[in-house]
C-alpha positions in Angstrom: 0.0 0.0 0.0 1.0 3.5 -1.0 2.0 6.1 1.3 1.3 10.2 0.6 3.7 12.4 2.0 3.4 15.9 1.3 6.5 18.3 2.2 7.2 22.0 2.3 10.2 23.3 1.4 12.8 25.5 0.2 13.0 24.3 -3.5 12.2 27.2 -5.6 13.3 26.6 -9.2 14.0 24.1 -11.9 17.6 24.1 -11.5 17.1 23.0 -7.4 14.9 20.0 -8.5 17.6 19.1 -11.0 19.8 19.1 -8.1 17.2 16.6 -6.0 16.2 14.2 -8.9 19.2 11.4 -8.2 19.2 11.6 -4.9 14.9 11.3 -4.9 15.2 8.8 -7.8 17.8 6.6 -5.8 15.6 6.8 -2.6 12.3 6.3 -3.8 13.5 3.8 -6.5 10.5 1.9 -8.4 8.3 1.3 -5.7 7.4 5.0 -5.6 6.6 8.8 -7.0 7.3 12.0 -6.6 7.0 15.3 -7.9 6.9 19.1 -6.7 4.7 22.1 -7.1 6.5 25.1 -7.2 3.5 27.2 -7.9 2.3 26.4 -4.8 3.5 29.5 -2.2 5.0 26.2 -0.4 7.0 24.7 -3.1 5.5 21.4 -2.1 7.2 17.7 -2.7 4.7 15.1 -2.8 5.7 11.7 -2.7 4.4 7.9 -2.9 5.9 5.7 -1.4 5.9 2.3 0.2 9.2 2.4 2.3 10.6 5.6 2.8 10.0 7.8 6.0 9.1 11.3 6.1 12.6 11.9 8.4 15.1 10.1 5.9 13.5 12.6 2.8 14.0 15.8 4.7 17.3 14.5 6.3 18.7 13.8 2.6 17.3 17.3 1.2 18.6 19.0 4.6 22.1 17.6 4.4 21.8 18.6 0.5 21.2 22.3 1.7 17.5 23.0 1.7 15.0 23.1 4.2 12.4 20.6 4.2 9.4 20.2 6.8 6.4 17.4 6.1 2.7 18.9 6.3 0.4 16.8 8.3 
C-alpha cells in the first residue's frame, strides 16, 4: 500500500529540482513517485511511497542544503 507524503520546502526553481532528482530517484526507487509544485507558495514535494519515512526525505534534502518540513 502507498504512502502520501506531502512536504514544504525550500526548492524554488527548476535548477534546485535538478539538483534533487538522483538523490529522490535513488531513494524512492520503483516502488514509488514524486513530484513538486512550485507554484504552490510552499513549493510542495509530494511523494508515494511504500518504504521511505518522512525523516530520511527531509534529512537527505537537509544535508543537500534545503530546508524541508512534512505537512500533516
Amino acid at each position: 500500500m502507498q504512502t502520501v507524503l506531502v512536504f514544504k520546502t525550500s526548492i524554488h526553481k527548476k535548477s534546485h529540482i535538478k539538483k534533487v532528482k538522483p538523490l529522490l530517484n535513488d531513494l524512492i526507487a520503483k516502488n514509488g513517485y514524486w513530484n513538486f509544485d512550485l507554484e504552490d507558495c510552499d513549493n510542495i514535494l509530494r511523494v508515494e511511497t511504500q518504504t521511505i519515512s518522512s525523516d530520511t526525505i527531509c534529512n537527505v534534502l537537509n544535508n543537500h542544503g534545503f530546508w524541508c518540513e512534512e505537512l500533516y
